[in-house]
N, C-alpha and C positions, 0 to 999 in steps of 0.2 A: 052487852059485853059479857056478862056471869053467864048467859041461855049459850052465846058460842063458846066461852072456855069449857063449859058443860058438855055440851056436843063434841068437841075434841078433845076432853076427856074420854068420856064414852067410847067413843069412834077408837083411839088409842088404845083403851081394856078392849074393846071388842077383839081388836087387830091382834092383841097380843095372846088371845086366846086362839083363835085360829092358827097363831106362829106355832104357839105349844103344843097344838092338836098334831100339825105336821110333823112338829118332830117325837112325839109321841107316836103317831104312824109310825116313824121311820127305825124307830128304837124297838119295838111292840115284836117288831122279828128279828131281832139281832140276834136268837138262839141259831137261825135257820139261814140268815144271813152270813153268819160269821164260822158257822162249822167247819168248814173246812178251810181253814186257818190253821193251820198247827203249830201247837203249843201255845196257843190264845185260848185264855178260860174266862168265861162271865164272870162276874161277880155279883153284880146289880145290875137290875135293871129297875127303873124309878120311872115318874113323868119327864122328870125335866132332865136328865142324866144317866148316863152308862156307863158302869165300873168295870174295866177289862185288865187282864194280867199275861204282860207277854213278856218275855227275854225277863224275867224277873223285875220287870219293870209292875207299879199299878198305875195303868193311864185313865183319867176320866175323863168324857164324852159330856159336854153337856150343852144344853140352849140357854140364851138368856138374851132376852128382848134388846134390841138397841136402834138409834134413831139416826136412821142415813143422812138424812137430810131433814129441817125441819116438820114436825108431824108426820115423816113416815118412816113409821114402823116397821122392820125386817127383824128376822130370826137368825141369832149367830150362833156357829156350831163352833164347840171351841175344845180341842185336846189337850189334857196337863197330864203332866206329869209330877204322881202325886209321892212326895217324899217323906220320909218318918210316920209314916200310916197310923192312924191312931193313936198319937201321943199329942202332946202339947207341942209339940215342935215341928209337928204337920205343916209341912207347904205344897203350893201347886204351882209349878211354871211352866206355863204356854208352850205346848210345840206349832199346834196350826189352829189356824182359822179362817170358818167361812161364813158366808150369808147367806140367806134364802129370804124371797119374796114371799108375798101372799099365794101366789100360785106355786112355788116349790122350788123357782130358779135359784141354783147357786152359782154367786158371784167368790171371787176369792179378791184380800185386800189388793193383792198385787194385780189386780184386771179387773179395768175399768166395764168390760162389758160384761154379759151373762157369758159364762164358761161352758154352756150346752151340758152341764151334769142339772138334773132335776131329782129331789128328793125322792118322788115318786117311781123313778127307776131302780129295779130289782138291785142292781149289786152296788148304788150310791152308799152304802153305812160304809160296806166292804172297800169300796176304792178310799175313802176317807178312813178309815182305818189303816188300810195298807201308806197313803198317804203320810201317815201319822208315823207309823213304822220305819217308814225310808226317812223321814226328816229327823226322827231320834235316834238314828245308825248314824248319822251324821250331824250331829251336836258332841256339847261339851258332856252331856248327862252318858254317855257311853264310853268315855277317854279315860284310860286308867288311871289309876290316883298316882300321882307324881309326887306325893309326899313321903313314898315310901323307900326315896333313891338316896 
């Protein structure tokens, strides 16, 4: 019983190092990926995360392991939107998310199948950042303050 918890321990670290590899790939050119974006500027770039700056907004880009279904492993890419920057009163709330498999496919929550975007394709950071941009033109985090009527 402890030699297979062990193994699917194992088997799990291992999974979840190859998830981080990929999206370290995918991150690794975000300079050369995302230039011609305008008025989008790097910030960071890290293993597990990418700090970008657009419309005055700081969005961050990051991976973190999660479990589709029992013992298997995918990679969720996930965009926030990060408020009071450096202070104690720092938040991050969700604009999009998605998942990739061991081989690179990403699925989005709302579609149950593979969505034909693969991490490994040239402008995937780029359309999931663009992604990210039309979903935050259209939330509450762009609606002017109506406290001031």
């Amino acid at each position: 019983m402890i030699n297979r918890m062990s193994a699917e321990v194992e088997s799990v670290l291992s999974d979840h190092q190859a998830l981080l590899g990929k999206f370290s790939g995918l991150t690794s050119n975000a300079n050369d990926a995302l230039s011609n974006i305008q008025g989008l500027n790097i910030e960071i770039i890290d293993s597990d995360y990418l700090l970008i700056n657009v419309l005055g907004k700081t969005i961050k880009i990051q991976f973190c392991p999660v479990c589709r279904t029992e013992g298997y492993l995918v990679g969720q890419i996930t965009s926030l939107l990060v408020t009071n920057k450096g202070t104690l009163l720092e938040t991050e709330k969700i604009i999009l998310s998605s998942w990739f498999d061991d081989l690179g496919n990403v699925n989005y929550p709302t579609i149950e199948k593979n969505s034909g975007y693969n991490l490994t394709h040239n402008n995937y950071l780029k359309t999931f950042v663009f992604q990210t941009i039309q979903r935050l033109l259209s939330c509450e985090y762009m609606a002017p303050d109506s406290s001031n009527c």
